[in-house]
DRENDO-1510 file (C-alpha; in Angstrom, 1 decimal, always signed):
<recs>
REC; n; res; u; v; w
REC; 1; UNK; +99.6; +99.2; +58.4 .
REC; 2; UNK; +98.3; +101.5; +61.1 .
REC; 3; UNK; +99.4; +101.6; +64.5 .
REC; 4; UNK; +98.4; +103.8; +66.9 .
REC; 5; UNK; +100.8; +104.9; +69.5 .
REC; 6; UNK; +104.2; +107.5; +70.0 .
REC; 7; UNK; +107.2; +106.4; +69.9 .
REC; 8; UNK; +108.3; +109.4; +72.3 .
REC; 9; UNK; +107.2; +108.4; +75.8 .
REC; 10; UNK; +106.5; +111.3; +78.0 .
REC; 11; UNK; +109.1; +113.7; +79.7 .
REC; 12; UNK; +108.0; +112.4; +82.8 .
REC; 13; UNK; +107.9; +108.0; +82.1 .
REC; 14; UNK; +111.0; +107.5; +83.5 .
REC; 15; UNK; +111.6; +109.9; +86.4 .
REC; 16; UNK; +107.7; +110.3; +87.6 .
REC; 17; UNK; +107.4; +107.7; +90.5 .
REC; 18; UNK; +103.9; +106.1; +91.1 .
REC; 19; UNK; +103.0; +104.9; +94.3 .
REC; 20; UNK; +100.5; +102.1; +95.5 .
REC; 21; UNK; +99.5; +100.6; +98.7 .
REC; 22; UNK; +99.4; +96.7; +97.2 .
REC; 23; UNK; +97.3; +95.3; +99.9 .
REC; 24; UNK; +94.9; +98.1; +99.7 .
REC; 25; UNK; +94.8; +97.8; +95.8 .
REC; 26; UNK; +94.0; +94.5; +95.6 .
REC; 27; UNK; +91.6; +94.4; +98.1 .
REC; 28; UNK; +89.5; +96.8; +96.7 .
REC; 29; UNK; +89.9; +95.0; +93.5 .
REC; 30; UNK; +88.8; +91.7; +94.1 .
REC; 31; UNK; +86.2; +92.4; +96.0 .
REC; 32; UNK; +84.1; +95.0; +94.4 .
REC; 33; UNK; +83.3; +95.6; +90.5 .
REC; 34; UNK; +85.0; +96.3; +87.8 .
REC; 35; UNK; +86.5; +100.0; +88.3 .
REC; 36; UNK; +87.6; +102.4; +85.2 .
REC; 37; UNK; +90.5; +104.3; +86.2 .
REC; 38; UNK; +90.8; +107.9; +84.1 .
REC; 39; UNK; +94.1; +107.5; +81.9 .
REC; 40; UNK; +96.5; +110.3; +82.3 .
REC; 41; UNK; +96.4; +113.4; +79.7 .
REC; 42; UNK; +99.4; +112.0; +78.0 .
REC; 43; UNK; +97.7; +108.6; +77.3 .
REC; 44; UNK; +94.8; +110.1; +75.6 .
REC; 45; UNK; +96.9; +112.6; +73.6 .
REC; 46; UNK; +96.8; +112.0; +69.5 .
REC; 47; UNK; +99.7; +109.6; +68.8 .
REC; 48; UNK; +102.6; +109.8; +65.7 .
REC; 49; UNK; +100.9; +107.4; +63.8 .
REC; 50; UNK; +103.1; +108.4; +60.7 .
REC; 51; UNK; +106.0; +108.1; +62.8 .
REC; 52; UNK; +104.9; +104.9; +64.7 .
REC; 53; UNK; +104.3; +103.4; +60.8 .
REC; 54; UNK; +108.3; +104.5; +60.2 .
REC; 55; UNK; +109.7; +102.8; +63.1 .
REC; 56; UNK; +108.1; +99.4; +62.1 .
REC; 57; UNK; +109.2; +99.8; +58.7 .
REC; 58; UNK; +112.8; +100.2; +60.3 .
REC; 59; UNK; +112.5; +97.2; +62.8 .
REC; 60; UNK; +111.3; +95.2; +59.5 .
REC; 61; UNK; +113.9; +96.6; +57.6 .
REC; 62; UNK; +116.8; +95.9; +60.3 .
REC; 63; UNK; +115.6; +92.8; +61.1 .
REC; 64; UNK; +116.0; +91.6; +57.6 .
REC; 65; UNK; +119.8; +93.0; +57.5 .
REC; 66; UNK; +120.3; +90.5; +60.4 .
REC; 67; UNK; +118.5; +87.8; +58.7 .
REC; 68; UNK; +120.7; +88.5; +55.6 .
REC; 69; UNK; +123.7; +88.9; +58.1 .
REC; 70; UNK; +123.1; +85.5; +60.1 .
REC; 71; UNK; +123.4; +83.2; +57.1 .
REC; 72; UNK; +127.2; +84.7; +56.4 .
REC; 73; UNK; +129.6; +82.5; +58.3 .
REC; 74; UNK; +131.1; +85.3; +60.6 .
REC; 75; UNK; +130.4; +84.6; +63.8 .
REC; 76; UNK; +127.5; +86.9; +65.3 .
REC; 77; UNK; +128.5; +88.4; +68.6 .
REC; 78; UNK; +127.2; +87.2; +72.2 .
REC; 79; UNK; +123.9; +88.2; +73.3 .
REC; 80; UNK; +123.6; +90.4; +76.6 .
REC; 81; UNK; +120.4; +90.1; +78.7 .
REC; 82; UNK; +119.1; +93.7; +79.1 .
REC; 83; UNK; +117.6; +95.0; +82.6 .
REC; 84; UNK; +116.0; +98.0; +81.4 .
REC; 85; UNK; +112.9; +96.1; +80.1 .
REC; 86; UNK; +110.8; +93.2; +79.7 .
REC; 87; UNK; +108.0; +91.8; +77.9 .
REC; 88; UNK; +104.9; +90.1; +79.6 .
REC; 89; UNK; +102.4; +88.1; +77.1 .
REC; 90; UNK; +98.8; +86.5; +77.2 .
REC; 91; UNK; +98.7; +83.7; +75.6 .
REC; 92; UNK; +95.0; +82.5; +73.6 .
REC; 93; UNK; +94.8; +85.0; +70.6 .
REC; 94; UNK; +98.3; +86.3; +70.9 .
REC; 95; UNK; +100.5; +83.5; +70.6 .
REC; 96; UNK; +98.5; +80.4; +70.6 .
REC; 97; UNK; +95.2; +79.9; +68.4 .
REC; 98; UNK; +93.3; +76.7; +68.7 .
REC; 99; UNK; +95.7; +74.8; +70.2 .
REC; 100; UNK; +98.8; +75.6; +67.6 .
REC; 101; UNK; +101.3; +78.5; +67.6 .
REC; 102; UNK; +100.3; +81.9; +65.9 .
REC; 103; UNK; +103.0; +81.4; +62.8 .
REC; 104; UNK; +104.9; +84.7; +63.7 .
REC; 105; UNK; +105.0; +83.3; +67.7 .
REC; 106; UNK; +108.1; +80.8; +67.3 .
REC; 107; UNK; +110.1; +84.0; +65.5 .
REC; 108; UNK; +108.7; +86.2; +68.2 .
REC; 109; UNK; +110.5; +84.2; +70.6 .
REC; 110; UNK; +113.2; +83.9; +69.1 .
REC; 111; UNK; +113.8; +88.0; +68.8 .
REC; 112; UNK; +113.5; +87.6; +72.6 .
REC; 113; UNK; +115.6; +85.2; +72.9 .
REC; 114; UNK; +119.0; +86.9; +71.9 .
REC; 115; UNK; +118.4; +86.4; +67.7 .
REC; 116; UNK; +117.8; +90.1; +67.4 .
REC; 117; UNK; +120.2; +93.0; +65.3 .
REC; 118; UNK; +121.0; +94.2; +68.9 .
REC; 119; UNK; +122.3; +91.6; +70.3 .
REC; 120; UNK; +120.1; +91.8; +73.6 .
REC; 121; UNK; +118.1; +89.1; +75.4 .
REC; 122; UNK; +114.7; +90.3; +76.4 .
REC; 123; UNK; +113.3; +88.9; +79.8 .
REC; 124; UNK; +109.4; +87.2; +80.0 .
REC; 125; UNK; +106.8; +86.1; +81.5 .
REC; 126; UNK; +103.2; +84.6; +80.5 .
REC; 127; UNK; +100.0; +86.3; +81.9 .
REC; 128; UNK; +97.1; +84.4; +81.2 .
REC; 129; UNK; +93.6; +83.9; +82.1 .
REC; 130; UNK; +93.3; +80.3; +81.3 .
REC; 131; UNK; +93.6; +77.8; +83.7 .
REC; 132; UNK; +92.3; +73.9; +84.4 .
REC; 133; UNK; +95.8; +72.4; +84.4 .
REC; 134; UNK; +98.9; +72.7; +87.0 .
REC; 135; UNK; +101.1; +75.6; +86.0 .
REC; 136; UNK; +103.8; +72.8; +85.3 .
REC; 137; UNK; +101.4; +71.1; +82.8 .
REC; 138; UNK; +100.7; +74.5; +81.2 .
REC; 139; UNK; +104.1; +75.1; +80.8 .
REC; 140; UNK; +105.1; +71.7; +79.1 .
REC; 141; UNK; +102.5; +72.2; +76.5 .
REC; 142; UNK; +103.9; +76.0; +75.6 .
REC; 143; UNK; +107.4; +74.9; +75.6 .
REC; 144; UNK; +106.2; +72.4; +73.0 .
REC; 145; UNK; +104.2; +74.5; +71.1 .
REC; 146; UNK; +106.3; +77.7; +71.1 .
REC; 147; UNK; +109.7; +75.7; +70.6 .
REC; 148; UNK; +111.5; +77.1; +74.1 .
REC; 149; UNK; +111.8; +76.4; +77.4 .
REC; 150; UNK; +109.0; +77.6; +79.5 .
REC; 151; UNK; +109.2; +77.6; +83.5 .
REC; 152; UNK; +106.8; +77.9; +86.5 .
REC; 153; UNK; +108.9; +80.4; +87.6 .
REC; 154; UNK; +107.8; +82.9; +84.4 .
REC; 155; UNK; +103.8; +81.6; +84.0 .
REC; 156; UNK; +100.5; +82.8; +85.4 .
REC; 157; UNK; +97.5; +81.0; +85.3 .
REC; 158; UNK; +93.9; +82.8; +85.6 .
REC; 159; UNK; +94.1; +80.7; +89.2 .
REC; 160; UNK; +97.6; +81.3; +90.3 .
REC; 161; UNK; +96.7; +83.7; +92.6 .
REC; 162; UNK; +94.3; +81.7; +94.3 .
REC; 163; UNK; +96.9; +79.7; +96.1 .
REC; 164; UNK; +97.3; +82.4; +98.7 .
REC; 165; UNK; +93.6; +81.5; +99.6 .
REC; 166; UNK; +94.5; +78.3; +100.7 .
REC; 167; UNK; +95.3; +79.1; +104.3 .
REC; 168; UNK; +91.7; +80.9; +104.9 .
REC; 169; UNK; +89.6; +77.6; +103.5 .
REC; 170; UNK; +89.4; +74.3; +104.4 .
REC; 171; UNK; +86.6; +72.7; +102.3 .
REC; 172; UNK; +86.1; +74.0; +99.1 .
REC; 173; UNK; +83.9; +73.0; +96.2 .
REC; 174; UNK; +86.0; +73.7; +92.5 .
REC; 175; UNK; +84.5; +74.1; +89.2 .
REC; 176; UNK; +85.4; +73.6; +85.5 .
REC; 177; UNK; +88.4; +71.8; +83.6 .
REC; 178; UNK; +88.6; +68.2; +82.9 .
REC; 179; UNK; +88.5; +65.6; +84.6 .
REC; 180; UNK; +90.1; +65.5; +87.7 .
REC; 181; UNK; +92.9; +68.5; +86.4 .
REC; 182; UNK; +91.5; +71.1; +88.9 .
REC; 183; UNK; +91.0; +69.4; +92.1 .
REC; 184; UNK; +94.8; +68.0; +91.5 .
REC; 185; UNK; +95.5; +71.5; +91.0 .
REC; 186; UNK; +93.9; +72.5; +94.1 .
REC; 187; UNK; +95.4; +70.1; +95.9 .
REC; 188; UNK; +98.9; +71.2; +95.4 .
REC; 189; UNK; +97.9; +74.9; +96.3 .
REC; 190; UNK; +97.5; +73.2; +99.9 .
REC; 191; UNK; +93.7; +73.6; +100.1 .
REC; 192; UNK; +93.1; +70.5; +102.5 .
REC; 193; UNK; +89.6; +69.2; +101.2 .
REC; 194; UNK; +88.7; +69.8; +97.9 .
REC; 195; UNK; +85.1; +68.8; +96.6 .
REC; 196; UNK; +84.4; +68.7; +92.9 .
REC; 197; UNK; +80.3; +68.7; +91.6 .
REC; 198; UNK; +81.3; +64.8; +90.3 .
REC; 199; UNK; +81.6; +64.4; +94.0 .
REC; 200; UNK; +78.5; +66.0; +95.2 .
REC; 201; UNK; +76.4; +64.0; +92.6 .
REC; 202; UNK; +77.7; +60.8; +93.5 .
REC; 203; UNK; +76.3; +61.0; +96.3 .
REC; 204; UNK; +72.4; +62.4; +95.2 .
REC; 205; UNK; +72.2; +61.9; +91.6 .
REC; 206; UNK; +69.0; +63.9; +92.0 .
REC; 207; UNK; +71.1; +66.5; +92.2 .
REC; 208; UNK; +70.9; +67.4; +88.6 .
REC; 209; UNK; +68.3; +65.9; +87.1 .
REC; 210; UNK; +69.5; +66.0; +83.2 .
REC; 211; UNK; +73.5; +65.1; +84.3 .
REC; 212; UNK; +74.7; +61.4; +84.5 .
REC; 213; UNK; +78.1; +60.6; +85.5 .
REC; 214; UNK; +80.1; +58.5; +82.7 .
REC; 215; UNK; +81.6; +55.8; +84.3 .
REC; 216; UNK; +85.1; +57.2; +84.8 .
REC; 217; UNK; +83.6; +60.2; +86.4 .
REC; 218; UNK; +81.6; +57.8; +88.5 .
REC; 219; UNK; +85.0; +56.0; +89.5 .
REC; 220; UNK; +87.0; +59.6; +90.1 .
REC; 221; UNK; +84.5; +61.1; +92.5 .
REC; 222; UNK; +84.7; +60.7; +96.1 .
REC; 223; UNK; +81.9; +59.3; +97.8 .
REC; 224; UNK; +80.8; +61.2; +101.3 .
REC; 225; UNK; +78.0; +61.9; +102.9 .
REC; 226; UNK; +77.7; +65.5; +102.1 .
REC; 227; UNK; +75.0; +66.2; +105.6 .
REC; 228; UNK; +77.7; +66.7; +107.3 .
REC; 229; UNK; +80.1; +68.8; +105.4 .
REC; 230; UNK; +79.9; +72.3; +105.3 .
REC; 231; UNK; +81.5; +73.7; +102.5 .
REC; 232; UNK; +83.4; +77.3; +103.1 .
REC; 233; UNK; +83.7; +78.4; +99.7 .
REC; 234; UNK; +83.4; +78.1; +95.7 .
REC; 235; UNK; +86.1; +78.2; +93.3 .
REC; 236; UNK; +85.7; +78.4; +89.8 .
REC; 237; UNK; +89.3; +77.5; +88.2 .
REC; 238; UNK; +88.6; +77.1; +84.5 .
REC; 239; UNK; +85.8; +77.1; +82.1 .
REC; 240; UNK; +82.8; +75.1; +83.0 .
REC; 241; UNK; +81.8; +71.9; +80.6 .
REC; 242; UNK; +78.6; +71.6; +82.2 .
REC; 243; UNK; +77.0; +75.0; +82.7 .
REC; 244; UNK; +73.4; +73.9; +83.6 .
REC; 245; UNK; +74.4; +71.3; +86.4 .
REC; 246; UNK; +77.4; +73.3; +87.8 .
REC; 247; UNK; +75.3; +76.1; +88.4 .
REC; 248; UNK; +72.7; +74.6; +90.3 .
REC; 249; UNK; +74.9; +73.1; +92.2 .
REC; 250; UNK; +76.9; +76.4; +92.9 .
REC; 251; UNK; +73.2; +78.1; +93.6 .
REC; 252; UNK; +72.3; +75.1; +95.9 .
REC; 253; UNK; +75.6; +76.0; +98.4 .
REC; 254; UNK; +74.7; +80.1; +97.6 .
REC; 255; UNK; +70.9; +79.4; +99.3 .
REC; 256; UNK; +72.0; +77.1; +102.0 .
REC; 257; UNK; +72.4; +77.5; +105.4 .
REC; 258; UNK; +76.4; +78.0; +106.0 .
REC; 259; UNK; +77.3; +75.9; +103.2 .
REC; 260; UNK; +75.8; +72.7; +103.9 .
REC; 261; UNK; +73.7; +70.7; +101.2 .
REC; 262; UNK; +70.2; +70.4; +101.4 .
REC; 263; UNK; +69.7; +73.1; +103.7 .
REC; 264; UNK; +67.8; +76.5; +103.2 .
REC; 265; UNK; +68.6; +79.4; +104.3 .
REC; 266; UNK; +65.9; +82.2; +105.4 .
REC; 267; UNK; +67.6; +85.3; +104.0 .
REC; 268; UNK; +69.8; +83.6; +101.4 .
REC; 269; UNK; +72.8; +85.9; +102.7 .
REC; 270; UNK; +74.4; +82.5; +104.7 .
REC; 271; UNK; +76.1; +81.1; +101.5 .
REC; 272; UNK; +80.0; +80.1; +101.0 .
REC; 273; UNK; +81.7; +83.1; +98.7 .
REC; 274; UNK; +82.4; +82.5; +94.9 .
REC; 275; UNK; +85.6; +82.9; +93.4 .
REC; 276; UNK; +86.3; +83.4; +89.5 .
REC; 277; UNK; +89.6; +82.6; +88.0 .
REC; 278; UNK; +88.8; +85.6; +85.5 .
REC; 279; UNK; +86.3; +87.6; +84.0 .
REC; 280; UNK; +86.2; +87.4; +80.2 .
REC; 281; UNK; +83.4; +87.3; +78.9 .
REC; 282; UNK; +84.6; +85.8; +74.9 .
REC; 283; UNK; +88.1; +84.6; +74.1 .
REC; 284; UNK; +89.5; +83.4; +70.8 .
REC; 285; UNK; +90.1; +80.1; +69.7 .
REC; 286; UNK; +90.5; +78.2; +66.5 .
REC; 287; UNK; +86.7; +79.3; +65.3 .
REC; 288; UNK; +86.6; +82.1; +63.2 .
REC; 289; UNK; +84.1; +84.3; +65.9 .
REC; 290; UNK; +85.0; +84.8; +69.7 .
REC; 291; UNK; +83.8; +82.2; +71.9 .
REC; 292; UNK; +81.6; +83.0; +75.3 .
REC; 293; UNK; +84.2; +82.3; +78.2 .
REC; 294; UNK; +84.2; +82.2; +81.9 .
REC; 295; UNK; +82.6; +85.9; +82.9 .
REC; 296; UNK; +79.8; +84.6; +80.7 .
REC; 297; UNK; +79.1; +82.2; +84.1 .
REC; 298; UNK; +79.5; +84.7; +85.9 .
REC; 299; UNK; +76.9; +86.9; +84.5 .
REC; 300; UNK; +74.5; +84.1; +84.2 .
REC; 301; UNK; +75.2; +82.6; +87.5 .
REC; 302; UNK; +74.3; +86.3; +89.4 .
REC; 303; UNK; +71.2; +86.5; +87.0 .
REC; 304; UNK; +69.9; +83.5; +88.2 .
REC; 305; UNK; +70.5; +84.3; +91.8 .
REC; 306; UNK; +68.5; +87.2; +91.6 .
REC; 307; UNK; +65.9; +86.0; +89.4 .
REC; 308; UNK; +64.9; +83.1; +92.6 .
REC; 309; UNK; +65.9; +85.0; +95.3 .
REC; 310; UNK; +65.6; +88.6; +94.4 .
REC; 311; UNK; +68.6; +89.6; +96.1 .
REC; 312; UNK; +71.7; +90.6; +93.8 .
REC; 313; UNK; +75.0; +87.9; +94.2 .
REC; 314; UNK; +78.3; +89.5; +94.6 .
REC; 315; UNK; +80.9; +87.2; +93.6 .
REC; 316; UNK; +85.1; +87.9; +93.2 .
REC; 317; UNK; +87.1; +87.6; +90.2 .
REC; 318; UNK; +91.1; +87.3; +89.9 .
REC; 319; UNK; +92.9; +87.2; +86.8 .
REC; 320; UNK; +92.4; +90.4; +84.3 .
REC; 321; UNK; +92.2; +93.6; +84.6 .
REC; 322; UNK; +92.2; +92.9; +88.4 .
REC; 323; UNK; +95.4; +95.1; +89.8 .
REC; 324; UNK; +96.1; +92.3; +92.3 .
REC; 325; UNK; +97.0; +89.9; +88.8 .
REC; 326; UNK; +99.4; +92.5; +87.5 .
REC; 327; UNK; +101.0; +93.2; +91.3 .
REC; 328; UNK; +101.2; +89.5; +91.5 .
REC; 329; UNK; +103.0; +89.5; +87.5 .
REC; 330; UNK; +104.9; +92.6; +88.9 .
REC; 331; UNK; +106.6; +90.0; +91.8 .
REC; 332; UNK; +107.3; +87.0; +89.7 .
REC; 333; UNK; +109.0; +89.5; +86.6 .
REC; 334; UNK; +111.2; +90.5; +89.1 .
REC; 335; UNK; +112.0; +87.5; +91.2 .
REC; 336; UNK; +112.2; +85.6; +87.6 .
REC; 337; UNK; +115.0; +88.3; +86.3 .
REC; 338; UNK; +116.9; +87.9; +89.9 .
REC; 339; UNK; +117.1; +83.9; +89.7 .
REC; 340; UNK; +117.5; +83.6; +86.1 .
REC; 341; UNK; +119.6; +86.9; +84.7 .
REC; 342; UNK; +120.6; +87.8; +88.3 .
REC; 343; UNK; +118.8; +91.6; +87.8 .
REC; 344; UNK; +117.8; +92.3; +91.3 .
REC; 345; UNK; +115.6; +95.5; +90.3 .
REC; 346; UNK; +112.5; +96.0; +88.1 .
REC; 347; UNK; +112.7; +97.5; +84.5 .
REC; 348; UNK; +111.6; +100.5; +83.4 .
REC; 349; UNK; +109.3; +99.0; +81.2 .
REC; 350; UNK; +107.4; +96.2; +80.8 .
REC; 351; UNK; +105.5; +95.4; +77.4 .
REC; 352; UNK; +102.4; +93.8; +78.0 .
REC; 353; UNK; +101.2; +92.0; +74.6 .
REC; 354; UNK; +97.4; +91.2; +74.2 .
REC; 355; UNK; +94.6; +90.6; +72.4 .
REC; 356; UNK; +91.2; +91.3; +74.2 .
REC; 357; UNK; +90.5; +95.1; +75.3 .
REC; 358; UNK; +88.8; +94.7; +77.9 .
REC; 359; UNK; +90.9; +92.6; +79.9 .
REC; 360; UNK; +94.8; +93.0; +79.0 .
REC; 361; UNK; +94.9; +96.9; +77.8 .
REC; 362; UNK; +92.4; +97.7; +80.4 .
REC; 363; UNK; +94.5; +95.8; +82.3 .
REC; 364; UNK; +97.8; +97.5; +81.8 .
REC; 365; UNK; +96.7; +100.8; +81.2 .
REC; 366; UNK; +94.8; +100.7; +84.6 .
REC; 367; UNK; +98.0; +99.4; +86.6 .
REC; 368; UNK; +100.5; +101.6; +84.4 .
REC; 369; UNK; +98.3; +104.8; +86.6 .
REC; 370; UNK; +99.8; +102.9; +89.7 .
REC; 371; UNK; +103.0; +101.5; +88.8 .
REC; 372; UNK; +106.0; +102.6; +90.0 .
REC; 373; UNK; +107.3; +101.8; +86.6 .
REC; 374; UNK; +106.1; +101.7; +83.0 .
REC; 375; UNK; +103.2; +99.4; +81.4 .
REC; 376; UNK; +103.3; +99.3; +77.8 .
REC; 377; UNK; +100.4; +98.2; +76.3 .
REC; 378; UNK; +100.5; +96.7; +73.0 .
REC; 379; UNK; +96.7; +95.2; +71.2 .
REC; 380; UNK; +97.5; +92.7; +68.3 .
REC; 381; UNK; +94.9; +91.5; +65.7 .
REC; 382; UNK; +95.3; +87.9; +66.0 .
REC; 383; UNK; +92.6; +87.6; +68.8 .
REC; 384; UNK; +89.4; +89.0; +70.3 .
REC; 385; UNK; +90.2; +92.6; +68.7 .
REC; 386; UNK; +89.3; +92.9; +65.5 .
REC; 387; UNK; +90.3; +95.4; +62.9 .
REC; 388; UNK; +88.0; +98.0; +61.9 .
REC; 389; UNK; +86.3; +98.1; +65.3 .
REC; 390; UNK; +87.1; +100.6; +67.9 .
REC; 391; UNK; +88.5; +99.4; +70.9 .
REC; 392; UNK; +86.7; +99.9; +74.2 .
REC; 393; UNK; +90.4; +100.3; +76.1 .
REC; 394; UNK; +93.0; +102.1; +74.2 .
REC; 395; UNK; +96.3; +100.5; +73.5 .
REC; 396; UNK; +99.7; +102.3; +73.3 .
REC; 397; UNK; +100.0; +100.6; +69.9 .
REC; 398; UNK; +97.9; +98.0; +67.6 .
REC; 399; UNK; +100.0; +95.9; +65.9 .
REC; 400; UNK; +99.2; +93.3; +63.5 .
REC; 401; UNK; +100.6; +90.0; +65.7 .
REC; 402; UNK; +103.2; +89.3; +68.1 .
REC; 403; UNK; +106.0; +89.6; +66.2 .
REC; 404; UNK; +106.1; +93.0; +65.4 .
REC; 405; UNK; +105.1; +93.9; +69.3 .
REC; 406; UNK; +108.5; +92.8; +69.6 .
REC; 407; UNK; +109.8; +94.4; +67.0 .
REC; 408; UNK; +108.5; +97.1; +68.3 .
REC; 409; UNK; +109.5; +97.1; +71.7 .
REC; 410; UNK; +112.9; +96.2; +70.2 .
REC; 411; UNK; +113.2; +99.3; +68.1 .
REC; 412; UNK; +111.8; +101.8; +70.7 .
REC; 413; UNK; +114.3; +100.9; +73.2 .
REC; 414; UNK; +116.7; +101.3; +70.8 .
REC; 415; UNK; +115.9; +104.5; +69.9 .
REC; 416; UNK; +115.5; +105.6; +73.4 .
REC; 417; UNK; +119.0; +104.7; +74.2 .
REC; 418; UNK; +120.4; +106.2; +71.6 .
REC; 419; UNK; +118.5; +109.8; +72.3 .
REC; 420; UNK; +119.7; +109.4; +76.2 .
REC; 421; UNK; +123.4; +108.9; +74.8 .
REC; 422; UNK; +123.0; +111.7; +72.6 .
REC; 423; UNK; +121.6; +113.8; +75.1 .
REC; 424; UNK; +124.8; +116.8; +76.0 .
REC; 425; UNK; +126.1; +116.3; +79.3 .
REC; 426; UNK; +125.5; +118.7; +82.7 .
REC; 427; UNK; +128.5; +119.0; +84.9 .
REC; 428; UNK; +128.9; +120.8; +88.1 .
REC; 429; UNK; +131.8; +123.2; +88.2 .
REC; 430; UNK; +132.7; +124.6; +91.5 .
REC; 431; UNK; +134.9; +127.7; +92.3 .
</recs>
């Protein structure tokens, strides 16, 4: 198996101190284009692959020992939670394919878990750019499928972030999901009048002329007489099941005049702002080839508004590689380590698991420039990536699935502590 990374980090990983204005960051992130930041030298040195390939062997190898170990009837010894790092995982492609665990997931977690040759619990969170349900709804369905506990307190959804928006808007038209899923969600954000397109053709089927509301649809939407409603902005919370009537609805409130329906406005510049949940453009699911995903709308949806108007659209997206998604996974690792493990400090280093390039490594490469810690980025080959192709974003290491990313992590932190306790000590004699 190939993996390409070091096991030695730099000289400088743990003393060199990175510092970022958040606020700036993020601002400059959400509301401009994608930006490439350089890597450091260090990141685009030749790794150890040879070494690298040793060090799983040796995780592999231990964890087998402990396997063999376990199944003795001596008591193993009581698992400590470590604060010197953590692990932070998308989910589609890494461990959930299709709806069902990735097979190495549930073992993965376990590791994590305390069930590991070093006796450690690992703490982590979940960083993903799906959405469409409540956090709590998401979580109920992981804990279920990945055999654990899993709490609102250590989950991201694509729209998490979004719930600090809800102060600034009042009325706000949301897109995608099922159902009724994301008004309920934006509803408990706090956004005060939430308008779904169900609701907006309800009340001019006209509106689109090839979409029909079923009758529970018909039931679900609010009736109103959308005249008088001026709508302040568009969110787009999950993955659109009605791309052609969505988006003429979405370019309807873009040409208006301030928002309001049926309006048009002279310089098509007067139109509510449009928010994405993320940006990728394919994700993996249970077919065998990527599917196209939410920054596929995106791309079609600014197309479109150029191609009437002749103007180009800038629209906002949260979720990955944004900085503001990995400052806002930076503040719930930490406030889920003090609550839960009572750690009142970030780790060293964070492991950030993932399957598509261009999102999570990008990602975490592009925040571990900023960080005042470490971002570890680990690719797997359960997903998006693909072997034999070169990624776009370098990872740290390429594993073959979740598993051994923890593996790894395991055995590198490992071997870190053990150089740092082998290291000769300096005293200071004084005369």
């Amino acid at each position: 198996m190939s993996v390409s990374a070091t096991l030695r980090p730099p000289q400088s990983e743990r003393n060199h101190v990175r510092r970022l204005s958040g606020q700036d960051a993020a601002g400059q992130d959400l509301t401009k284009g994608p930006t490439v930041i350089v890597p450091e030298k260090h990141l685009m040195a030749p790794s150890d692959a040879h070494e690298v390939a040793a060090s799983i062997e040796l995780a592999r190898h231990e964890l087998e020992q402990y396997t063999l170990r376990s199944e003795s009837p001596s008591t193993p010894p009581e698992s400590q939670v470590t604060d010197r790092f953590a692990y932070a995982f998308d989910i589609d492609g890494v461990l959930i394919r299709g709806g069902k665990p990735i097979p190495e997931a549930i073992d993965a977690m376990k590791l994590l878990n305390g069930q590991n040759q070093y006796g450690v619990k690992v703490p982590y969170i979940f960083v993903t750019n799906g959405g469409g349900k409540t956090e709590q709804e998401r979580c109920r369905q992981l804990s279920d499928q990945l055999e654990i506990e899993v709490s609102p307190g250590q989950f991201i959804c694509g729209h998490t972030p979004m719930r600090e928006m809800a102060e600034k808007y009042s009325t706000v038209l949301v897109v995608g999901g099922e159902g009724e899923k994301c008004r309920q969600v934006a509803e408990g954000y706090g956004f005060k009048d939430v308008v779904t397109p169900g609701d907006i053709i309800k009340d001019n089927t006209d509106t689109t002329p090839f979409r029909k509301l079923t009758d529970e649809e018909w039931k679900n939407s609010r009736a109103r007489n959308f005249n008088q409603v001026e709508i302040e902005a568009i969110f787009v919370f999950a993955d659109s099941r009605d791309w052609a009537g969505d988006q003429q609805i979405i370019l309807d409130l873009l040409m208006s005049q301030k928002g309001r329906l049926g309006t048009r406005s002279e310089n098509f510049d007067e139109g509510p702002p449009v928010f994405f949940s993320h940006n990728d453009v394919i994700w993996s699911t249970s077919h065998e080839l990527s599917r196209i995903g939410m920054g596929a709308l995106r791309a079609s949806l600014e197309a479109m508004f150029k191609a009437v108007t002749g103007k180009e659209l800038k629209t906002t997206a949260f979720g990955k590689p944004q900085i503001g998604t990995f400052q806002f996974a930076t503040r719930l690792l930490q406030q889920w380590r003090k609550d839960t493990h009572g750690i009142d400090q970030p780790p060293d280093t964070v492991y950030f698991v993932g399957d598509t390039p261009e999102s999570d490594i990008r990602g975490t490469n592009e925040f571990n420039s900023h960080a005042e810690n470490t971002w570890f980025s680990i690719l797997v080959r359960t997903g998006v990536y693909k072997e034999g192709t070169k990624p776009k974003f370098m990872p740290k290491a390429t594993v073959d699935n979740v598993l051994e990313a923890v593996q790894y992590g395991l055995v590198r932190e490992q071997q870190k502590l053990v150089k740092e306790k082998a290291a000769p000590q300096t005293s200071v004699i004084t005369e």
